[in-house]
N, CA, C and O atoms as a Maestro MAE file, in Angstrom:
{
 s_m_m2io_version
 :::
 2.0.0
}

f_m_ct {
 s_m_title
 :::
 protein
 m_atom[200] {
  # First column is atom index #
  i_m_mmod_type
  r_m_x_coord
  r_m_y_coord
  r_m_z_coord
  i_m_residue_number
  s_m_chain_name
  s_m_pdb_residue_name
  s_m_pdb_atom_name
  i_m_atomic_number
  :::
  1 25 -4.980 -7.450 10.068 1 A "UNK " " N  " 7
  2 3 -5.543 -6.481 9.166 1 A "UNK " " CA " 6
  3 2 -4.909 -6.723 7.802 1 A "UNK " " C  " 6
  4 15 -3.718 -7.029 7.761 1 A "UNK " " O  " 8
  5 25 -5.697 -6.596 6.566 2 A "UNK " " N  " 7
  6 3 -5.195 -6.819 5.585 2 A "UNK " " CA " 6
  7 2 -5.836 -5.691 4.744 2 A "UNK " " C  " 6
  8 15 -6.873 -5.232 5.222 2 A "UNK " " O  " 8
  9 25 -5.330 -5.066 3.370 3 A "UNK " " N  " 7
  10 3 -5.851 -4.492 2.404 3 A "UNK " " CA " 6
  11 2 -5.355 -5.382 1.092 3 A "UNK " " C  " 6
  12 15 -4.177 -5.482 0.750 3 A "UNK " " O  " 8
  13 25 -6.470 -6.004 0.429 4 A "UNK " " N  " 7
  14 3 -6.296 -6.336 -0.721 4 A "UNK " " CA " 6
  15 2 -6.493 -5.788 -1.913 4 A "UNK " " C  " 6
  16 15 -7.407 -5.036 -1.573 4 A "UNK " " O  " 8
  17 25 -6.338 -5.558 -3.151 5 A "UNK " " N  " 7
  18 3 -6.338 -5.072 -4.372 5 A "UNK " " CA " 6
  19 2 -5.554 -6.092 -5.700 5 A "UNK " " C  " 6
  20 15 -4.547 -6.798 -5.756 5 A "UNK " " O  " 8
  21 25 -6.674 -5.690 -6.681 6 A "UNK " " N  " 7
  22 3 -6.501 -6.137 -7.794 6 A "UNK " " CA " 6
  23 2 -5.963 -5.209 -8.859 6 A "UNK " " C  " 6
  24 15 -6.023 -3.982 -8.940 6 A "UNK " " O  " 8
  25 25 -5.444 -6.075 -9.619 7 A "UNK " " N  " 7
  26 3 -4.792 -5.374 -10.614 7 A "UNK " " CA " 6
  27 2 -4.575 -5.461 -12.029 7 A "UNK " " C  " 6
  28 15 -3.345 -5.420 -12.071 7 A "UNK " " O  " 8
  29 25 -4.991 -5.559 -13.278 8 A "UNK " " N  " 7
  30 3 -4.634 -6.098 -14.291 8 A "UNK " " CA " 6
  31 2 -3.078 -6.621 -14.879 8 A "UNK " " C  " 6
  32 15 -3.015 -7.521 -15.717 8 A "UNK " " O  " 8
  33 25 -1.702 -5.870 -14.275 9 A "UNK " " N  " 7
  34 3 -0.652 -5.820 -14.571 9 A "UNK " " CA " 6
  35 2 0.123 -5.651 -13.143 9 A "UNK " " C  " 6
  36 15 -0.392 -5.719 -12.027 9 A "UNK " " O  " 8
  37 25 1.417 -5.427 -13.447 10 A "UNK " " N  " 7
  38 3 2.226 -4.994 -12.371 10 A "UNK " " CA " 6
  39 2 2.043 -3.550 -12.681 10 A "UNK " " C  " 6
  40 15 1.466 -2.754 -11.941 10 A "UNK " " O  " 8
  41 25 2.615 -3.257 -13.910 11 A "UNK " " N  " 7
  42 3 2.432 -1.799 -14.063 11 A "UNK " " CA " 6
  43 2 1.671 -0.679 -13.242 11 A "UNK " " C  " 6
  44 15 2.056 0.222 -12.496 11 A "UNK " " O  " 8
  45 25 0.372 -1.129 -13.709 12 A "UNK " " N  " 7
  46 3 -0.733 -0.681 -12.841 12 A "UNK " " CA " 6
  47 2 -0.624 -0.437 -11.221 12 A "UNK " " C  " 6
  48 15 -0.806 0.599 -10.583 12 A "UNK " " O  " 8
  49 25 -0.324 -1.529 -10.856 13 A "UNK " " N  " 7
  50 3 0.590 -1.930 -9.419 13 A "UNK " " CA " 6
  51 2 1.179 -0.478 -8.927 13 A "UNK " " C  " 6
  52 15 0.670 0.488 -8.360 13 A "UNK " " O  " 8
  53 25 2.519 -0.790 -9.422 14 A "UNK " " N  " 7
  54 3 3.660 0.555 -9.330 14 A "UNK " " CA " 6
  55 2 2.766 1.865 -9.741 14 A "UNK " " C  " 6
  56 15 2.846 2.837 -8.990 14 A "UNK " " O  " 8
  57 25 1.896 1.946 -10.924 15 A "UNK " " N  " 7
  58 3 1.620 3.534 -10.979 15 A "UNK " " CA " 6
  59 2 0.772 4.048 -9.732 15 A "UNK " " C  " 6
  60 15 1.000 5.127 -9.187 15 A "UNK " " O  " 8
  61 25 -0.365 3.045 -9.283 16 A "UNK " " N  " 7
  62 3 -1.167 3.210 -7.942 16 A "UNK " " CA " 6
  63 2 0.155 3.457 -6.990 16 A "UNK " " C  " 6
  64 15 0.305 4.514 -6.378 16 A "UNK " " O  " 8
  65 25 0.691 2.838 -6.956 17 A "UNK " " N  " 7
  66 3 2.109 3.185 -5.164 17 A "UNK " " CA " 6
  67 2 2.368 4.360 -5.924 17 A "UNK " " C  " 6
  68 15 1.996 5.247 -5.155 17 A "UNK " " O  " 8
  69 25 2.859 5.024 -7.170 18 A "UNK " " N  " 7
  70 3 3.861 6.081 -6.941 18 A "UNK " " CA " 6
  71 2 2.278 7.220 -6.651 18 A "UNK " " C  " 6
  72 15 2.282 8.083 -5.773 18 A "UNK " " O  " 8
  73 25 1.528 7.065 -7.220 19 A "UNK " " N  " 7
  74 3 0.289 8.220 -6.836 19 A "UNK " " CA " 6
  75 2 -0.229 8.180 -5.964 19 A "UNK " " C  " 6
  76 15 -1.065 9.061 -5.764 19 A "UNK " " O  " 8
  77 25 0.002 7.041 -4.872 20 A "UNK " " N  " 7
  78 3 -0.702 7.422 -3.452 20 A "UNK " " CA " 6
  79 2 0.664 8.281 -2.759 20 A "UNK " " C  " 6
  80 15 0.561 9.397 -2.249 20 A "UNK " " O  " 8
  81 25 1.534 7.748 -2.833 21 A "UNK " " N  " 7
  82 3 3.324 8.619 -2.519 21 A "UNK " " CA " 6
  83 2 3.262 10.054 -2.999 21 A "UNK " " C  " 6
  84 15 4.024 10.931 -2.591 21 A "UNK " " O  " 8
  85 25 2.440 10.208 -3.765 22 A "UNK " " N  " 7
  86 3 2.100 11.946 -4.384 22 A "UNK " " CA " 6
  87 2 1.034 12.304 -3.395 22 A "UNK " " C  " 6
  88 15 0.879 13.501 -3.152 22 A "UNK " " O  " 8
  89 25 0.249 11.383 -2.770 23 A "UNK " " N  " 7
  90 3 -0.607 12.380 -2.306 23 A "UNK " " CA " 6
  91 2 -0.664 13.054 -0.999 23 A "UNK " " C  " 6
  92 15 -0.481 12.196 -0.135 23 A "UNK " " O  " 8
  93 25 -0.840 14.223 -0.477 24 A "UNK " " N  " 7
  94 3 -0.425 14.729 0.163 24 A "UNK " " CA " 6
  95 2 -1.289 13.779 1.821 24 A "UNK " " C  " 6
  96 15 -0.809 13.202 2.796 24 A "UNK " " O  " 8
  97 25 -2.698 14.074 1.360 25 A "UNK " " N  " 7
  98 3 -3.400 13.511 2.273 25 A "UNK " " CA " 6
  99 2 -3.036 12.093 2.694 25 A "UNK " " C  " 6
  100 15 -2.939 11.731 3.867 25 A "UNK " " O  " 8
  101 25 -2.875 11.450 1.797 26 A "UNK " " N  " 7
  102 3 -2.593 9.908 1.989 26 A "UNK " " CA " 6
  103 2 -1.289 9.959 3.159 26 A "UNK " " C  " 6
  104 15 -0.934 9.374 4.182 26 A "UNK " " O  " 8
  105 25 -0.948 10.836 2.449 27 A "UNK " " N  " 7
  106 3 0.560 10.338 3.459 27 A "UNK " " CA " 6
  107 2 0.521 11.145 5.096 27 A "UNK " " C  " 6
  108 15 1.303 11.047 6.042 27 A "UNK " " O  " 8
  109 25 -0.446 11.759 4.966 28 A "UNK " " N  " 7
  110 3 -0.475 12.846 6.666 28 A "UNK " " CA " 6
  111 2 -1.656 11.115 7.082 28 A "UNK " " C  " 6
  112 15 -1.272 10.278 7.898 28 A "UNK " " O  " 8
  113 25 -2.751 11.007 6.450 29 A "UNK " " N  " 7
  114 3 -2.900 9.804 7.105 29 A "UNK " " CA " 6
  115 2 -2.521 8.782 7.633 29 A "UNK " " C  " 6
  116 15 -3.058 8.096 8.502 29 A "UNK " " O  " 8
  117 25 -0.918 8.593 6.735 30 A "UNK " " N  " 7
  118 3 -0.421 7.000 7.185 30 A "UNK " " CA " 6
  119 2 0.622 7.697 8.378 30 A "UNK " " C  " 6
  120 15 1.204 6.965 9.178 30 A "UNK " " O  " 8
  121 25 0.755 8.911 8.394 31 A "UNK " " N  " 7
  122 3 1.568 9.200 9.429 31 A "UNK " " CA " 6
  123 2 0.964 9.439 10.904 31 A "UNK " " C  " 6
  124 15 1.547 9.440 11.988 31 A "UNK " " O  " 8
  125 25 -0.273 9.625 10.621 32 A "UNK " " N  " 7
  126 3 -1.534 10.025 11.673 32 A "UNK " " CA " 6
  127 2 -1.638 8.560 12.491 32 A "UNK " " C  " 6
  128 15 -1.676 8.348 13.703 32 A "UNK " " O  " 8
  129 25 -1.672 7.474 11.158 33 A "UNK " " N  " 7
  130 3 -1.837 6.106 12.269 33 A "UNK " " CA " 6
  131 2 -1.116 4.768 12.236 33 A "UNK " " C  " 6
  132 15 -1.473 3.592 12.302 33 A "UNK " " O  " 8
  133 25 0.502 5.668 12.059 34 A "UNK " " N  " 7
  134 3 2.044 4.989 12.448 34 A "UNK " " CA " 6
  135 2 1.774 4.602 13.726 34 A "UNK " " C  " 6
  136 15 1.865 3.376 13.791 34 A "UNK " " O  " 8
  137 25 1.507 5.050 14.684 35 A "UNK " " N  " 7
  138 3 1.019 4.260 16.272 35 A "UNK " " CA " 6
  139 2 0.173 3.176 16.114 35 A "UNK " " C  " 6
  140 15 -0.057 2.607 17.182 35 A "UNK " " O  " 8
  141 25 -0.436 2.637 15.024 36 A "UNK " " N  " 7
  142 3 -1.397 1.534 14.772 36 A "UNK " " CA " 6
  143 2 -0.804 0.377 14.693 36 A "UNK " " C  " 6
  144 15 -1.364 -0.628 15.133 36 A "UNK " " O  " 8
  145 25 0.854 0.310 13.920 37 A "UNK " " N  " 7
  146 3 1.125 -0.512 13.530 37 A "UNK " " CA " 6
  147 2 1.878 -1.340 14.437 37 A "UNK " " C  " 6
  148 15 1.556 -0.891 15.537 37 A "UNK " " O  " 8
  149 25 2.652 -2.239 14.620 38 A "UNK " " N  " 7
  150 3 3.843 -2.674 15.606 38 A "UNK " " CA " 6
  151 2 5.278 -2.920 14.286 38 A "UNK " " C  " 6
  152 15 5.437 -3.649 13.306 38 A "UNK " " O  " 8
  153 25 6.119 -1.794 15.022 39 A "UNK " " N  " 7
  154 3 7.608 -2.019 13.982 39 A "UNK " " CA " 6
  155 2 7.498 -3.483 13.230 39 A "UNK " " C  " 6
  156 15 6.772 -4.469 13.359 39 A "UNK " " O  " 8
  157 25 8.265 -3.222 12.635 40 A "UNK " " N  " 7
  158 3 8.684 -4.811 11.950 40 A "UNK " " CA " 6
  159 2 8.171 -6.086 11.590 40 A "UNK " " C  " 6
  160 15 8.628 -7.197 11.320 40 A "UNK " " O  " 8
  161 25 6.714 -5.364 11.710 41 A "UNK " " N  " 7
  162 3 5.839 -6.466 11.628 41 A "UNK " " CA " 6
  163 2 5.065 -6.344 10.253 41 A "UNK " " C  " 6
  164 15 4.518 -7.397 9.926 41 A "UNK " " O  " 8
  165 25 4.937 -5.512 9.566 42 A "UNK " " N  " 7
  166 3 4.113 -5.262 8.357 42 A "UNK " " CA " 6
  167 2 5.059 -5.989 7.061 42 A "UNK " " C  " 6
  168 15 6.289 -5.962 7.117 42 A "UNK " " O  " 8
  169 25 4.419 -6.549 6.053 43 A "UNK " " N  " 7
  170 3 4.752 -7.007 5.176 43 A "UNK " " CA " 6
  171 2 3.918 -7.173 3.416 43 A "UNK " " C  " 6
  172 15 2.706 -7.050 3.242 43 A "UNK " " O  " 8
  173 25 4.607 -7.373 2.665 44 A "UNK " " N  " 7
  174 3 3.544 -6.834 1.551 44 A "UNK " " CA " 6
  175 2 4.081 -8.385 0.486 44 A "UNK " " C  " 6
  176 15 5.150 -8.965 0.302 44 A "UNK " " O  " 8
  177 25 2.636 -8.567 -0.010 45 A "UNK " " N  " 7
  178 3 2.710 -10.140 -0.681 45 A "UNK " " CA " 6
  179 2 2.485 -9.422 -2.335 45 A "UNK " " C  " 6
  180 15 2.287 -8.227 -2.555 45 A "UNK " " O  " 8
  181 25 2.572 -10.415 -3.265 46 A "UNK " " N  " 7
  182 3 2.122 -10.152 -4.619 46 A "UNK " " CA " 6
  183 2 1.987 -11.212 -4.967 46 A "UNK " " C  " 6
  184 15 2.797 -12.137 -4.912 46 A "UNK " " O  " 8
  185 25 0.691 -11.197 -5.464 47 A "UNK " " N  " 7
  186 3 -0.332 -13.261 -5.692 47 A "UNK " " CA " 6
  187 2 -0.038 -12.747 -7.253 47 A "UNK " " C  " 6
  188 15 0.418 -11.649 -7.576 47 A "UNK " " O  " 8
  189 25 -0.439 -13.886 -8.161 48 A "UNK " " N  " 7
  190 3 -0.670 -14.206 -9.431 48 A "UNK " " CA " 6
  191 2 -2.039 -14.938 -9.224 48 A "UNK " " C  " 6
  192 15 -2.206 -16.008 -8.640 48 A "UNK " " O  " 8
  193 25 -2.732 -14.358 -9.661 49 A "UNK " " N  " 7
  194 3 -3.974 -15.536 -10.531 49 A "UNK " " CA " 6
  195 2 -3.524 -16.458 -11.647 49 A "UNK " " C  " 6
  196 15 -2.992 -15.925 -12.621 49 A "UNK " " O  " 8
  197 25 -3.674 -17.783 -11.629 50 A "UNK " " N  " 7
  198 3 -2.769 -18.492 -12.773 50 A "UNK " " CA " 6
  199 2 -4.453 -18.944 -13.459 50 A "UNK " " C  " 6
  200 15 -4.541 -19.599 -14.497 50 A "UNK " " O  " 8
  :::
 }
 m_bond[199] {
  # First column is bond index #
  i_m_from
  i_m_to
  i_m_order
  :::
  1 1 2 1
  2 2 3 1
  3 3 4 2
  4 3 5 1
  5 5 6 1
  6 6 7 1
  7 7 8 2
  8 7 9 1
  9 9 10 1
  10 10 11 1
  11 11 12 2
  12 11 13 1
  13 13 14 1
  14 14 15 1
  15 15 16 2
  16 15 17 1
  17 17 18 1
  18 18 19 1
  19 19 20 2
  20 19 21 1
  21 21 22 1
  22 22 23 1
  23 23 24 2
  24 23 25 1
  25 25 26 1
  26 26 27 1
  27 27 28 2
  28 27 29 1
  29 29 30 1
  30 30 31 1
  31 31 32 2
  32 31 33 1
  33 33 34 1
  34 34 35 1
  35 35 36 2
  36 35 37 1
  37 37 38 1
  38 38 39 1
  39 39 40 2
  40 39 41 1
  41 41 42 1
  42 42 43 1
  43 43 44 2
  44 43 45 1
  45 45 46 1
  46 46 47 1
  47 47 48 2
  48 47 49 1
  49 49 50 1
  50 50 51 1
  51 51 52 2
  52 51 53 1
  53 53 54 1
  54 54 55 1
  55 55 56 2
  56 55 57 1
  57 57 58 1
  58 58 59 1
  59 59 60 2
  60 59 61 1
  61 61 62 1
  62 62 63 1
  63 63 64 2
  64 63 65 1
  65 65 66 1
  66 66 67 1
  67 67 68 2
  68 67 69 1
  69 69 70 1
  70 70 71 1
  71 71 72 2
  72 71 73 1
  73 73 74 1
  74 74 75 1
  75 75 76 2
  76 75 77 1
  77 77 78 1
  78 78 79 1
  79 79 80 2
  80 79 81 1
  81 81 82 1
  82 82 83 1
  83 83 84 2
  84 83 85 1
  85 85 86 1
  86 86 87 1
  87 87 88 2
  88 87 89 1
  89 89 90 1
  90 90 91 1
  91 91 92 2
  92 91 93 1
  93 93 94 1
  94 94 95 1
  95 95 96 2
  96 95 97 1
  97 97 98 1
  98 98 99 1
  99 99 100 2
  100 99 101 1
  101 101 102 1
  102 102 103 1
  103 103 104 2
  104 103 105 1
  105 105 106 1
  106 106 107 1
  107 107 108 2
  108 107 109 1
  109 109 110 1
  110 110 111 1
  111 111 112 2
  112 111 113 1
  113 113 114 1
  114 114 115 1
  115 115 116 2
  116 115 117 1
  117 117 118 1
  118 118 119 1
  119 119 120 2
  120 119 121 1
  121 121 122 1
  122 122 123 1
  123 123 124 2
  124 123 125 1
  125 125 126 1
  126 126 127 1
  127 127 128 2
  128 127 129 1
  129 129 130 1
  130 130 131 1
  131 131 132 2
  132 131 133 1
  133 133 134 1
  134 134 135 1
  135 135 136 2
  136 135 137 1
  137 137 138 1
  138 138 139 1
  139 139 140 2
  140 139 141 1
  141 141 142 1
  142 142 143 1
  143 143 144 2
  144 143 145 1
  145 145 146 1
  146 146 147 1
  147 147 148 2
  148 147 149 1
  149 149 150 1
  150 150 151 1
  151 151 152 2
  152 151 153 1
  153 153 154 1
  154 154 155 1
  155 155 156 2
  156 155 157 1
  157 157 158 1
  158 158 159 1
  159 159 160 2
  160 159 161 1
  161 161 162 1
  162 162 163 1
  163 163 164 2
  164 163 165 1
  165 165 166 1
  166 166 167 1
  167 167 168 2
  168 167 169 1
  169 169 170 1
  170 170 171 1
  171 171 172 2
  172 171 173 1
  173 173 174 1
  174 174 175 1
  175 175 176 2
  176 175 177 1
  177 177 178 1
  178 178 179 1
  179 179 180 2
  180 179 181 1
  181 181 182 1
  182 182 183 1
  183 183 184 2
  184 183 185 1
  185 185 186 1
  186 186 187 1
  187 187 188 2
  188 187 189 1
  189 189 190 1
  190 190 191 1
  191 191 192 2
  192 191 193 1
  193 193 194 1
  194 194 195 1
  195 195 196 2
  196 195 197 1
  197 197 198 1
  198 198 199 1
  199 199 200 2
  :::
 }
}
């Protein structure tokens, strides 16, 4: 499973993470489907378009 997203900046980047971390719903969701994942296995990349 993957979720990809674009971004113009990093900036942009970080302000999307700290406002999904604000949201209330977002986060009862990711806690709703913590049984989805397997520990220690998730990981997060950051590409450059050159």
């Amino acid at each position: 499973m993957a979720w990809i997203a674009n971004y113009e900046n990093l900036a942009q980047y970080e302000a999307m993470g700290l406002k999904l971390l604000a949201d209330q719903k977002y986060l009862e969701l990711i806690k709703k489907a913590a049984g989805l994942f397997v520990p220690n296995t998730l990981h997060d990349e950051i590409w450059r378009t050159l």
